[in-house]
N, C-alpha and C positions, 0 to 999 in steps of 0.2 A: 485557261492560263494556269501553268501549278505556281504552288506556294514556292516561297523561296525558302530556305532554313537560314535563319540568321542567328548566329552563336551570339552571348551575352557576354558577359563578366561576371567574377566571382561574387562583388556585391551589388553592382549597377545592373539595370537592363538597359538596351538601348531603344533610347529617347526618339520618339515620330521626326525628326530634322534628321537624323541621323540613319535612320529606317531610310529612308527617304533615297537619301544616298547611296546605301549600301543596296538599293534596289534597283536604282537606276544606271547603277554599271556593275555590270557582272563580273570585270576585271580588280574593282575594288572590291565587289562582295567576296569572290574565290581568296583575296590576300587578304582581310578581313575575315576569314572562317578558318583560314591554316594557323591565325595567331594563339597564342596559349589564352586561356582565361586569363590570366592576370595580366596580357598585355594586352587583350581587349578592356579591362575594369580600367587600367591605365588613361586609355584612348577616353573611355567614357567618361571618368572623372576628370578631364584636361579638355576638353571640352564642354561639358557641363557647370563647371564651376566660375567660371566667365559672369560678370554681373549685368555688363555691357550687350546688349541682343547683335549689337554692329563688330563686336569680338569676337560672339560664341559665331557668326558667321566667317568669320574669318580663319577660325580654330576649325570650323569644317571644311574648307576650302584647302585649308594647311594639311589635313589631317588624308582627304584623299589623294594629295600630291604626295605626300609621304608613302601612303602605305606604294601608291604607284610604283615608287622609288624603290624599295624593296624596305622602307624603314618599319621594325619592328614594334618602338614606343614612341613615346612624346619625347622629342629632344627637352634638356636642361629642364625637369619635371623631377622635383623632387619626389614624386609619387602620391598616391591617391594616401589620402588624410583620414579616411573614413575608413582604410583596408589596415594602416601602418599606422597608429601614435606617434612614434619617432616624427613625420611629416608633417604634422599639425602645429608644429614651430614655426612653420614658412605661410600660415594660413593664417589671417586674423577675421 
């Protein structure tokens, strides 16, 4: 079996739930590898930021239906908090 290449984010890597996924469909890995870095860092921290284990499931479930869709980011996401200062207003 070859490896698969899976692009990261600018400050996340992605997390084994998410590995997971992008391994087990080729159709979301290939739209998942065309996105820029920072709208995979996006993806990553909108899903990982979840405190809930029964959300961050749901935010992956969300998250391959999207990219399916042709969706670029995380809809109504004010952005990663950890990349932008500005966004840390929306994060307590």
């Amino acid at each position: 079996m070859t490896e698969k290449e899976i692009a990261t984010g600018v400050v996340h890597k992605v997390p084994a739930d998410l590995n997971e996924i992008l391994i087990s469909n080729p159709d979301v890995l290939e739209k998942w590898n065309s996105l820029t870095s920072l709208a995979r860092n996006e993806w990553i921290c909108w899903v990982t930021i979840v405190k809930k284990p029964e959300t961050r499931k749901e935010h992956l479930v969300r998250l391959r239906a999207d990219l399916l869709n042709g969706k670029r980011r995380p809809c109504c996401w004010p952005g990663c908090h950890h990349r932008r200062p500005s966004a840390k207003k929306w994060f307590k």
